[in-house]
C-alpha positions in Angstrom: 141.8 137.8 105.9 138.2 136.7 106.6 138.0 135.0 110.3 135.0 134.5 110.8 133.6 130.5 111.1 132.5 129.0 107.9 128.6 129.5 107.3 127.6 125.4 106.1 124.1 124.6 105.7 123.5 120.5 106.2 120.2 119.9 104.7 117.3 117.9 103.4 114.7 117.6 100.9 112.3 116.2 102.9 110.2 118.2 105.7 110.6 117.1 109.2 109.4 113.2 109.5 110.7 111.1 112.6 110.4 107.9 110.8 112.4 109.3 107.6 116.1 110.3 106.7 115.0 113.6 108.1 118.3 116.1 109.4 118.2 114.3 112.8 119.8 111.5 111.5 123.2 113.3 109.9 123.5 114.9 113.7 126.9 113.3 114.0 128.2 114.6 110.9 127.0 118.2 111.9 128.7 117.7 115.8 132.3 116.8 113.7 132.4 120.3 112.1 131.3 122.0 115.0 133.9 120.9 117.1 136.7 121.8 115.0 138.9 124.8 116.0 142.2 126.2 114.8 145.4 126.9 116.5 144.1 129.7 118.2 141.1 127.7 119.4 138.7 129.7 117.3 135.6 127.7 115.8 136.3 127.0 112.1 132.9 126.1 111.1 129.4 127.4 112.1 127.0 124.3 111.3 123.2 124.7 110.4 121.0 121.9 110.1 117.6 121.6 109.1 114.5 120.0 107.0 112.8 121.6 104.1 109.7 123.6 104.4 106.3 121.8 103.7 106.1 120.4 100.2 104.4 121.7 97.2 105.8 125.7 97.6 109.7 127.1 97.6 111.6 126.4 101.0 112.1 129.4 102.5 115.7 128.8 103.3 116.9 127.2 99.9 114.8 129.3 97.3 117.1 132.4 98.7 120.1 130.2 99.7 122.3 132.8 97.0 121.2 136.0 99.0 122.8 134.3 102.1 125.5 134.7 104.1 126.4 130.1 103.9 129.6 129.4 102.5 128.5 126.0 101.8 125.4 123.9 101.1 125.9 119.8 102.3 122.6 118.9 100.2 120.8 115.7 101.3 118.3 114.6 98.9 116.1 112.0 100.5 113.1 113.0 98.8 111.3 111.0 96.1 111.4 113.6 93.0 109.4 116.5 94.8 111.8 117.7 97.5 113.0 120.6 95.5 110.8 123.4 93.5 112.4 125.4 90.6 112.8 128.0 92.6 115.0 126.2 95.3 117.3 124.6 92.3 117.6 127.9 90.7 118.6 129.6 93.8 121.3 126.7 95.4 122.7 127.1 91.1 122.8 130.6 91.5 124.8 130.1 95.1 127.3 127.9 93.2 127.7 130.2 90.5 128.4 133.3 93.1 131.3 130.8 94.5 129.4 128.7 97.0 130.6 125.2 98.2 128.4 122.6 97.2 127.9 118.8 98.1 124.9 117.3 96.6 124.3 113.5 97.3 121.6 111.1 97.1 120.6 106.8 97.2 119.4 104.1 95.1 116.4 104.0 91.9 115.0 107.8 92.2 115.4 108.6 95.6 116.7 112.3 95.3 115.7 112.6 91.9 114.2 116.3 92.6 118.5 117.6 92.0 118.6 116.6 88.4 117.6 120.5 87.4 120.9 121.7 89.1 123.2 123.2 87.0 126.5 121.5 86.9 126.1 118.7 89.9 122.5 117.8 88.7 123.6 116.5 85.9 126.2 114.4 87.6 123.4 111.9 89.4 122.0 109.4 87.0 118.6 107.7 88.3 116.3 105.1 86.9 113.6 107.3 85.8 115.5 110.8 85.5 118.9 111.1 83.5 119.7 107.6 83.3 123.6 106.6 83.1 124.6 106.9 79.5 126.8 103.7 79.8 123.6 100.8 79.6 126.1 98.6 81.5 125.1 100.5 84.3 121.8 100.4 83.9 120.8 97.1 85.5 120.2 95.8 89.1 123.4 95.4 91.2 122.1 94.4 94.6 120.0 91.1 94.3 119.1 91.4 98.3 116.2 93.7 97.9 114.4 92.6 95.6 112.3 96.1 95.2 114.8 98.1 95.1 116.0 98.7 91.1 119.1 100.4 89.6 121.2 101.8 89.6 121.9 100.5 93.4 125.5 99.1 93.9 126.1 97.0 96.7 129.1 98.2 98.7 128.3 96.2 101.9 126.0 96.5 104.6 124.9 99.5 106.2 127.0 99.9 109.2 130.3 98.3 107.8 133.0 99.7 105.7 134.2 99.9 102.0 137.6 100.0 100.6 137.4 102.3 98.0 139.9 103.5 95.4 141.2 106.6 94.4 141.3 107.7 90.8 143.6 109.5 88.7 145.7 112.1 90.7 144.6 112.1 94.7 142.5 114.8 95.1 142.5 116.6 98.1 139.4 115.6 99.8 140.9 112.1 99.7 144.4 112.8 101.6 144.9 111.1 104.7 148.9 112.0 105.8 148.0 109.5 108.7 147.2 106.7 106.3 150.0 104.1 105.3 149.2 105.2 102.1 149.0 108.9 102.2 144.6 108.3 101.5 141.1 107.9 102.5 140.9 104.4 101.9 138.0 103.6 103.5 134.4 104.8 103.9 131.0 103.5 105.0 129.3 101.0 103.0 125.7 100.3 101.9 123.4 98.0 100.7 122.5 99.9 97.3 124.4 103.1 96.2 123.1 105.4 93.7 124.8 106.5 90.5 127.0 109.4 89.5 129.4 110.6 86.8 131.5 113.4 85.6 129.6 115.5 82.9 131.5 116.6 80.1 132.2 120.2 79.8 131.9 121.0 83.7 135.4 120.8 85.0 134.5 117.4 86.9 136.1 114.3 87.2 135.6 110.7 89.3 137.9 111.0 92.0 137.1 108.0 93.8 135.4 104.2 92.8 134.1 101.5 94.9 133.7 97.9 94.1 130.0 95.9 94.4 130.4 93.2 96.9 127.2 91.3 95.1 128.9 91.5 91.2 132.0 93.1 91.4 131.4 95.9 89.5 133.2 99.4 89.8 130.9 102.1 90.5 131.5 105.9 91.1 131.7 107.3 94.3 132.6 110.7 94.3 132.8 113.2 91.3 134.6 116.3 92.0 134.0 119.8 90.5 136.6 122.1 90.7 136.0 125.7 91.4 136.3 128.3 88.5 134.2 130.4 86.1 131.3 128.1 86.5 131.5 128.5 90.4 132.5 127.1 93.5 133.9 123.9 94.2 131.2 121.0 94.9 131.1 117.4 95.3 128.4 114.8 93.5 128.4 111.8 95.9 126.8 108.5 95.5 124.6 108.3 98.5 123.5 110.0 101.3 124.7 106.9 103.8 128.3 107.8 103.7 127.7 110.8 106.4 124.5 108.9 108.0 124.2 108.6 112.0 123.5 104.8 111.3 126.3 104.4 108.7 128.3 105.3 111.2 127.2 103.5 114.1 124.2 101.3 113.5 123.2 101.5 117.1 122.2 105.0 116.4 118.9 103.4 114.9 117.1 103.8 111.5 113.9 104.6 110.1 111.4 101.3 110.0 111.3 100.4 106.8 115.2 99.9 106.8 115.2 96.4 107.1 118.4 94.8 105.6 120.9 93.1 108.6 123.4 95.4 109.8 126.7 95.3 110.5 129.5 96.5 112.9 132.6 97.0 111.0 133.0 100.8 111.3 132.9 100.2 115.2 135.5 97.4 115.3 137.9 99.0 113.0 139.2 102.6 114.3 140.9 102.8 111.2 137.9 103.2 109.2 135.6 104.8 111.4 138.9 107.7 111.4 138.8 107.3 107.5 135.0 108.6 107.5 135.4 111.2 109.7 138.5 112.7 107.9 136.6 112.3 104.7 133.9 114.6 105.8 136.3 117.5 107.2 138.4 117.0 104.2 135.2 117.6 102.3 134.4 120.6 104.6 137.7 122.0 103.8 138.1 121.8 100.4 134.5 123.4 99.7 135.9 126.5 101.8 139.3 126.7 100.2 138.3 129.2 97.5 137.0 131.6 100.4 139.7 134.1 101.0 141.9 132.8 104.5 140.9 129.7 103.8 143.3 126.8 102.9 142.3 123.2 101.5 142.7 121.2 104.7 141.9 121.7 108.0 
C-alpha cells in the first residue's frame, strides 16, 4: 500500500503578477490540504503551488507534468487564451491519460480559454470566443452588473458570499457532507459572473452539481465530473476559479485592483457554509486520489 503523501500540484496559467489571480491568492486552499493528517498523524497530502513560467515558451513544470512524480494537477486558468502552449496541454493530457487527478477550472467570457486543447476536460469549458455552449440559450449575458463583462457569466452572488447549489442526478462523492442535514455540500462560494461548463458526450462525464443566477434565474453548471477509466484518471471541470479563491473565502483577504464589484460577508457569518467550502475542496482532493492504490474516496 503506497503511504507516501499525495503529490498535488495547485497552479496557474499566468506568470507571477502581484496585481493578478497569481498562486498567492489560492494560499488558503493550499494551507487546507496541507494540514490534513490520517489517524496515524501522517500528512495525507504534499501541496505545491506555483505560477507558470514566462509566456510565449513551454512551462517548465507543466510541459513535463506526465514524467512527474504529482498525483494531481488543481489547474487554475486565469490567463486570457495564452497561458498554456501545446506542449503544456499535451503533457497535463498525457498526465490524465497515465491516471493523474485532474481539476481544471476557469471564469467568465474567455478568461482561461488557453484549456480548450485538453483532451477530455477541455472540451467541457464553453467560452465566448472558443467552444461556445452548444445550447444558444446559454449563450447570452447573465450578469447585467458589469456591463463589460459578456457571456457566458452567471451571476451566483457576490464575491465573498455563498451559493446554495444543487446536486444532480445520483450524489457524487465530492459532494457528501455526512455532517450536513442533508447528507451534501449544499453550499459554496458565490460570484459575480461564472463561466460555463458541460458534460461532453462520449467522455464518461456528467453535471454533478447546478447553481441558480441570482440576476435571471437561470440554472447553470457548476461542476462536471469525469470518472476515472480507460480514458484516465478522475478530474473535475469547474465553473470558475472563485470557488477556492483567498477572497471568495474571506473578502478581507484582498483582491487584485481591477476587482471592483461590492463585496460581501456571507461565507464569514455563516459557519455552515464557510465548513461547506472547505469540505468541498478536500472532498475534491480525495476523490482525485482514490484511484491511487491505498487511497480511499474520502478523507
Amino acid at each position: 500500500m503506497d503511504r507516501r503523501p499525495v503529490r498535488i500540484l495547485l497552479q496557474t496559467t499566468i506568470p507571477t503578477t502581484d496585481d493578478d489571480w497569481s498562486i498567492a491568492r489560492f494560499s488558503r486552499l493550499g494551507a487546507l490540504l496541507g494540514a490534513q493528517r490520517d489517524d496515524q498523524s501522517r500528512q495525507i497530502y504534499q501541496v505545491t503551488q506555483r505560477d507558470r513560467g514566462p509566456l510565449g515558451a513551454p512551462d517548465s513544470v507543466l510541459s513535463t507534468i506526465d514524467d512527474s512524480d504529482f498525483d494531481q494537477l488543481w489547474l487554475f486558468a486565469v490567463d486570457t487564451g495564452d497561458g498554456l502552449a501545446p506542449e503544456d496541454c499535451e503533457a497535463i493530457s498525457r498526465f490524465r491519460a497515465r491516471g493523474g487527478g485532474l481539476l481544471v477550472t476557469r471564469d467568465h467570457m474567455d478568461l482561461g480559454s488557453s484549456v480548450c486543447t485538453l483532451a477530455g476536460l477541455g472540451s467541457a469549458h464553453h467560452f465566448h470566443s472558443s467552444n461556445p455552449d452548444p445550447d444558444p440559450v446559454k449563450r447570452r449575458i447573465d450578469d447585467p452588473f458589469t456591463p463589460y463583462i459578456s457571456w457566458p457569466n452567471f451571476h451566483s452572488g457576490a464575491n465573498g458570499d455563498f451559493q446554495k447549489i444543487e446536486v444532480v442526478g445520483a450524489r457524487h462523492p465530492v459532494l457528501a457532507n455526512p455532517r450536513s442535514p442533508t447528507g451534501a455540500i449544499r453550499f459554496l462560494p458565490s460570484h459575480p459572473h461564472e463561466g460555463g461548463i458541460g458534460a461532453p458526450e462520449g467522455e464518461g462525464a456528467r453535471v454533478i452539481a447546478q447553481g441558480r443566477s441570482l440576476a435571471t434565474g437561470a440554472r447553470f453548471n457548476i461542476a462536471v465530473a469525469f470518472e476515472p477509466g480507460e480514458r484516465g484518471g478522475p478530474g473535475l471541470a469547474q465553473s470558475t476559479f472563485h470557488h477556492f479563491a483567498d477572497y471568495n473565502w474571506d473578502t478581507r483577504a484582498g483582491s487584485p485592483s481591477f476587482v471592483d464589484e461590492p463585496p460581501g460577508d456571507g461565507l464569514q457569518r455563516c459557519p455552515e457554509a464557510l465548513a461547506d467550502t472547505h469540505r468541498y475542496a478536500l472532498n475534491v482532493a480525495a476523490w482525485l486520489a482514490s484511484s491511487r492504490p491505498g487511497m480511499g474516496s474520502s478523507t
